[in-house]
C-alpha positions in Angstrom: 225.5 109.6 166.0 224.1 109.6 169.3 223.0 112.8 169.3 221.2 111.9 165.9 219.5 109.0 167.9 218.6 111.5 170.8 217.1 113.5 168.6 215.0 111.1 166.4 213.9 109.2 169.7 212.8 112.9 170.9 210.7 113.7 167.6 209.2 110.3 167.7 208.1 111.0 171.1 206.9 114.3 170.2 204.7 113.0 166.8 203.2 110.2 168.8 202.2 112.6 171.7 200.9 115.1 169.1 198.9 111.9 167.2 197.0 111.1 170.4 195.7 115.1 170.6 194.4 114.8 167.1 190.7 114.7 166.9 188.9 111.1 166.5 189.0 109.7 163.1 184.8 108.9 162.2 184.6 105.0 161.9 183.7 104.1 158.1 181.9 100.6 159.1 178.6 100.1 161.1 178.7 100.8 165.2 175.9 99.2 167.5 177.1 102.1 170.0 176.4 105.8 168.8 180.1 107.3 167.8 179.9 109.8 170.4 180.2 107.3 173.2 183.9 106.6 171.8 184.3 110.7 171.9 184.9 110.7 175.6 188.6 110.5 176.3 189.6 112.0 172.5 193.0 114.0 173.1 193.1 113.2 176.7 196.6 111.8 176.1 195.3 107.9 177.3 197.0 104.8 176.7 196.0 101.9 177.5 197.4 98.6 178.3 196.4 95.1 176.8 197.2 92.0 177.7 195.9 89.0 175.6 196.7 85.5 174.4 198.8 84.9 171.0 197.2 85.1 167.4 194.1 86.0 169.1 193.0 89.4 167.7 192.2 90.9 164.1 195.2 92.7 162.6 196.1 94.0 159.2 199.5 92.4 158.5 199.3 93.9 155.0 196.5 91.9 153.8 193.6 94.1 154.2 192.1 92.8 157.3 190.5 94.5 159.9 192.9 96.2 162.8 191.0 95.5 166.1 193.5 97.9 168.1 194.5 100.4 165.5 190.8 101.0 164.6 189.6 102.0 168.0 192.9 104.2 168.6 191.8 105.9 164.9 188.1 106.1 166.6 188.9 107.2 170.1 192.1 108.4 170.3 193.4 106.4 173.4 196.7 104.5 172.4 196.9 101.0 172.9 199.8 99.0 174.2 199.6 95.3 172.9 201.2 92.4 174.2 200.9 88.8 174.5 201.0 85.8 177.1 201.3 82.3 176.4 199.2 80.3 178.8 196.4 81.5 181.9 199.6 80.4 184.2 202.1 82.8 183.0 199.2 85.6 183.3 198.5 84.9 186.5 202.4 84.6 187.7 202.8 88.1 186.2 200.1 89.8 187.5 201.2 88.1 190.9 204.5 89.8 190.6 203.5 93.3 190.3 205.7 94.3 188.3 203.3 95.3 185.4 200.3 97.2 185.1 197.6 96.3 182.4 194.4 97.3 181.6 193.1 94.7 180.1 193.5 90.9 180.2 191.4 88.1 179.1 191.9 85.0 180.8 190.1 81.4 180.8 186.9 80.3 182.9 188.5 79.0 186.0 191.6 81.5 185.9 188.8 84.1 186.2 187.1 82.1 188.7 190.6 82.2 190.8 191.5 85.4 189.8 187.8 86.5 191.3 188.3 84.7 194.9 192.1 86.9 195.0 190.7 89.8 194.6 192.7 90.4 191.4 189.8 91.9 189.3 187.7 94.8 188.6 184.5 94.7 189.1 182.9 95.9 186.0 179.7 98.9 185.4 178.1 97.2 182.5 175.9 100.4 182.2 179.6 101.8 180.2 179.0 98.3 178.5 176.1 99.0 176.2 177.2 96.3 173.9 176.9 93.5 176.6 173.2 93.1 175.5 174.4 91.5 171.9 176.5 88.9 174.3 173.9 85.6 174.1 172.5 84.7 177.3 174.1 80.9 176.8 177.1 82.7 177.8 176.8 85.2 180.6 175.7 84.4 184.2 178.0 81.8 184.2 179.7 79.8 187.1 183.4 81.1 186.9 181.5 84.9 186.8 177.9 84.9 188.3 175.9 87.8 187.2 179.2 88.8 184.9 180.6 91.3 187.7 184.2 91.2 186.5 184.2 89.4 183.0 182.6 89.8 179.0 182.7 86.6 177.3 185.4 86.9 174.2 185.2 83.1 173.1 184.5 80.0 173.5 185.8 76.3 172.0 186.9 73.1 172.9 190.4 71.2 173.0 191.5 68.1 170.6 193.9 66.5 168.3 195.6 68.4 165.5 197.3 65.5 163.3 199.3 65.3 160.3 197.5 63.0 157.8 200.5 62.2 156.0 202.3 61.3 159.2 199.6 59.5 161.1 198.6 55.6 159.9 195.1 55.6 158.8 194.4 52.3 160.8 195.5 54.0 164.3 193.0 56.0 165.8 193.3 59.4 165.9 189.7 59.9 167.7 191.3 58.8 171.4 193.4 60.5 173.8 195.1 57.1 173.7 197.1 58.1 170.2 199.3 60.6 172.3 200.8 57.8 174.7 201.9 55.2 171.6 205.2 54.6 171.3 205.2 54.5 167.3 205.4 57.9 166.9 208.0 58.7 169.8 209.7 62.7 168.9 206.1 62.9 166.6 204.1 63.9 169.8 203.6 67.6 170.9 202.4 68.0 174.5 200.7 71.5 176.2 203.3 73.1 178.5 200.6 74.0 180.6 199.9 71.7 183.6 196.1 72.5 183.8 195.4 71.6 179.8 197.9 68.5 180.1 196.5 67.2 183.1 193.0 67.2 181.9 193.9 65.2 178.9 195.3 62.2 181.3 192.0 62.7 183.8 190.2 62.0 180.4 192.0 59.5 179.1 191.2 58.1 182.6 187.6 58.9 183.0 187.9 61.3 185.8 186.7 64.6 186.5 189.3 67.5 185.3 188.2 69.2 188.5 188.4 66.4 190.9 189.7 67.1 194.0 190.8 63.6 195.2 194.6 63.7 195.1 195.5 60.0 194.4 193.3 61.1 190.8 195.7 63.6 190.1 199.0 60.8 191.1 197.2 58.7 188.7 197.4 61.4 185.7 200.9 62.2 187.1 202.3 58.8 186.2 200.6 58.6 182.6 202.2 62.6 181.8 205.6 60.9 183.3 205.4 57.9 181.0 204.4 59.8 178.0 207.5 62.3 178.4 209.6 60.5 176.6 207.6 60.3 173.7 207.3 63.8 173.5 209.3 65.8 171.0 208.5 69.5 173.0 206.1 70.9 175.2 204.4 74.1 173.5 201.6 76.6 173.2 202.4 79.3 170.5 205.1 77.3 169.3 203.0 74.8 167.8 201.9 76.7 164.4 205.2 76.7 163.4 206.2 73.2 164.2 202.6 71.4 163.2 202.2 74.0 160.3 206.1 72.8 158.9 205.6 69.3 159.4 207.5 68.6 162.4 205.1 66.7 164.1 202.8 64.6 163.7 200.1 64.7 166.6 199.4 67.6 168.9 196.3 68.6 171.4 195.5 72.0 171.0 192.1 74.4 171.2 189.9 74.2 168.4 189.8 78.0 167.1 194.1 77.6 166.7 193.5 74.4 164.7 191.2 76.0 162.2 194.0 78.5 161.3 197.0 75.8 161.5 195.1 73.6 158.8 194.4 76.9 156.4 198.5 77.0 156.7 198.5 73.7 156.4 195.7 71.4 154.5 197.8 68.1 155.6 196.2 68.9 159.0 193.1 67.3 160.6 191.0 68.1 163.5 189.0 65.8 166.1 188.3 65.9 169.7 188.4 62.3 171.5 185.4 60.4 172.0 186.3 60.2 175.4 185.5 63.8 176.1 187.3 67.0 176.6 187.3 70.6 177.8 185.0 73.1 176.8 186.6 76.4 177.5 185.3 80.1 178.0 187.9 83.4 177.2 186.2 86.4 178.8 187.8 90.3 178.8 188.5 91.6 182.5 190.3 94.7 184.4 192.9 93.6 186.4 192.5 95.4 190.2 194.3 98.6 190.1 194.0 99.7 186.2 194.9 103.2 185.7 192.6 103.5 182.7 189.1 101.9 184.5 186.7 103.5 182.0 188.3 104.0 178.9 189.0 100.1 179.6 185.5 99.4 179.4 185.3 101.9 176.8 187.6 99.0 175.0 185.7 96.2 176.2 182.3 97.6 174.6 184.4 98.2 171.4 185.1 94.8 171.6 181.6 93.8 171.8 180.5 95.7 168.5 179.5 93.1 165.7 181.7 93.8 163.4 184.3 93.9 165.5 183.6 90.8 167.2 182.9 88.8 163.8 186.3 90.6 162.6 188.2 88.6 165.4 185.9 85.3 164.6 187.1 85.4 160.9 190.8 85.7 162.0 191.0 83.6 165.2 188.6 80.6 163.9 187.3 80.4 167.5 183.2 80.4 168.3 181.7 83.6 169.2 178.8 84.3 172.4 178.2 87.5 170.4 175.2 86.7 168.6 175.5 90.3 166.5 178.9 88.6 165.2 177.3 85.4 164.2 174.7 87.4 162.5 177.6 88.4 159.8 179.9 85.2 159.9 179.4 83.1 156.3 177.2 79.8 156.6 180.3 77.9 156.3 181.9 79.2 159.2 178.5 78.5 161.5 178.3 74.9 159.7 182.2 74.3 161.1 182.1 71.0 164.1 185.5 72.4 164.8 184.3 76.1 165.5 180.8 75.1 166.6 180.8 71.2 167.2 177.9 69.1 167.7 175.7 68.2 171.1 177.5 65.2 171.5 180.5 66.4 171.6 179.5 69.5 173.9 177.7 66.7 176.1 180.7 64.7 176.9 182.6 68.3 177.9 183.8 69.4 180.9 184.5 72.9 182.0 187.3 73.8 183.8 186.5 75.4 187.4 188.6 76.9 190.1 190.9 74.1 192.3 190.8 74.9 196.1 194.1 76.6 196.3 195.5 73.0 198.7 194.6 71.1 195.2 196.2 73.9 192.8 199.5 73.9 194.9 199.4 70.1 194.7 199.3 69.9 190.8 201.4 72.4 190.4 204.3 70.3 192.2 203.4 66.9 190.2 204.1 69.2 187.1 207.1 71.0 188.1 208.2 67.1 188.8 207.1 66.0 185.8 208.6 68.8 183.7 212.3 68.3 185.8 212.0 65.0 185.0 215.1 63.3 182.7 213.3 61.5 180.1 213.2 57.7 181.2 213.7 56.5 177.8 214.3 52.5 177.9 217.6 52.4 175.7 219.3 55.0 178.3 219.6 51.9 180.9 221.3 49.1 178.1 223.4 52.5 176.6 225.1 53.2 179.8 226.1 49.9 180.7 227.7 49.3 177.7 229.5 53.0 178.3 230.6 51.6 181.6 231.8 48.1 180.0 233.4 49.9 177.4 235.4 52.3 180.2 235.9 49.2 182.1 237.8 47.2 179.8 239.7 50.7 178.3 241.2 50.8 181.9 242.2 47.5 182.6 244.2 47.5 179.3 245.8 50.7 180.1 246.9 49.4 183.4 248.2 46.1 182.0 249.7 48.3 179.0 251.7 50.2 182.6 252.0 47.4 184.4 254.1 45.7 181.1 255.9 48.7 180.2 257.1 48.6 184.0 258.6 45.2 183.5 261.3 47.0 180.9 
């Protein structure tokens, strides 16, 4: 049996190798870059490395769709490795590590921002980029990438409340930051397990700046993530489709794009982003310093950046695109979405997320770590134990007067 196992793991080995020295396949949709740009590396043996966020990429899971990573592998013949992160943090802490070696990430604004003062990135030659020109100029040039040196913009969206409607009162209002802190729906709440999203929901809920650098500011949304803990029923990221998609909660903050696809699960679910404001996030697609692959990378990045690959991802992810070649082939209704593209007012009372000097970062990420080893302060836990310790009181002193008596005889 094992040598059966040897074998088959040998001729698997052998087919994929002989796969990636087949000619590339010609692509059967419409490319913005001529096909023989994607020739370059065919047979060449490459694979390359990905690295990207949950449920946010186009794949045929046996409904038809379009398959981001197995269409450019058919197209170019470089192998792609896909795997997933949770949260900008847990990127960061594994690229710190060293103990993997990517290709390609695609992080947040200010973790590119971050990532940029470490020395951590790339730079990029957009001249192996031709499909950066379809990117609209709203989006590039921005302040976590100035002249886009090291980052193409992915997506973009902004963070609210996902909510049951059958499980959230129609008189409380859902359209305040406030809803997450009441008490009435205790175990009902689901909370970001990532300090930077968390904290900026407190800083909003108490009209500060999410990149304010005055540490009593940060105490402050400190003690309103401590009180709220024991209302929460888990801290999540990916989790959350499963739990708000099968009813199990009733109120959760997430991004926008995520909500889109929770509530086509799910038509219980509702959207809206606090009148009090909230973040307004940029993805972007980056080489992490000392990628084997540099240029087929970028070779992957432009793929990326053709329309119909871009609007591809759009239609699965829900989020809002900077490719203005995508939004050229997205349906009306899509464009007409305030969830996926919200409203002036709503983009004018958003704040962007930039890079924390690293005394600030080092700072919050203590008050979390506090925060998350915290033991739930629930107010019965004080009245429960007392009447534990009553209760073991008086089962003592009868035992002992029980010995005491027995003694006597």
């Amino acid at each position: 049996m094992k040598l059966f196992k040897r074998s088959f793991c040998l001729l698997a080995a052998l087919l994929t190798a002989a796969l990636l020295l087949l000619p590339a396949a010609a692509a059967d949709y419409a490319l913005d870059t001529d096909e023989a740009y994607y020739r370059k590396y065919s047979g060449k043996g490459i694979t390359l490395n990905v690295y990207n966020w949950g449920e946010y990429i186009s794949v045929d899971d046996g409904d038809g769709q379009f398959d981001v990573n197995r269409e450019f592998e058919a197209l170019t013949g470089i192998k792609v490795n896909y795997t997933t992160f949770a949260s900008n943090e847990e990127l960061y802490a594994k690229l710190k590590s060293g103990g993997s070696s990517y290709d390609i990430i695609i992080p947040s604004d200010y973790m590119i921002s971050r990532m940029i003062n470490e020395g951590m990135l790339e730079p990029l030659n957009l001249d192996n980029i031709p499909n950066f020109s379809l990117i609209d100029p709203d989006y590039t040039d921005m302040e976590y990438d100035p002249g886009n040196h090291y980052s193409v913009p992915y997506t973009w969206g902004t963070v609210g409340i996902i909510y049951n409607t059958t499980l959230v009162d129609e008189e409380d209002d859902v359209a305040s930051w406030d809803i997450l802190w009441n008490e009435k729906y205790a175990n009902n709440i689901l909370m970001f397990s990532n300090s930077r999203d968390a904290f900026a929901i407190a800083l909003a809920k108490l009209g500060y700046s999410f990149n304010t650098t005055d540490l009593e500011k940060w105490d402050e949304a400190a003690e309103l993530l401590r009180r709220q803990k024991p209302l929460v029923q888990a801290y999540v990221m990916d989790e959350i489709f499963d739990k708000m998609g099968g009813g199990e909660a009733a109120l959760a903050p997430y991004y926008a794009g995520d909500a889109l696809t929770m509530i086509e699960d799910n038509p219980d679910l509702a959207f809206v982003v606090p009148r009090e404001g909230t973040n307004l996030f940029f993805d972007a697609v980056c080489i992490p310093k000392g990628a084997k692959n540099h240029d087929a990378a970028e070779m992957y990045i432009n793929f990326l950046c053709e329309s119909v690959v871009a609007a591809a991802n759009i239609e699965t992810i829900g989020y809002s695109s900077p490719h203005s070649g995508a939004k050229a082939l997205l349906d009306e209704e899509v464009l007409e979405s305030p969830i996926s593209y919200p409203p002036q007012e709503v983009i004018a009372k958003s704040q962007v997320f930039t890079s924390l000097p690293d005394s600030v970062t080092s700072y919050v990420d203590s008050l979390w770590s506090n925060i998350m080893g915290a033991t739930n302060d629930s107010p019965w836990i004080t009245p429960v134990l007392m009447v534990v310790a009553l209760g073991l009181s008086v089962l003592i002193n009868v035992t002992r007067t029980a010995r005491k008596n027995k003694s006597k005889y």
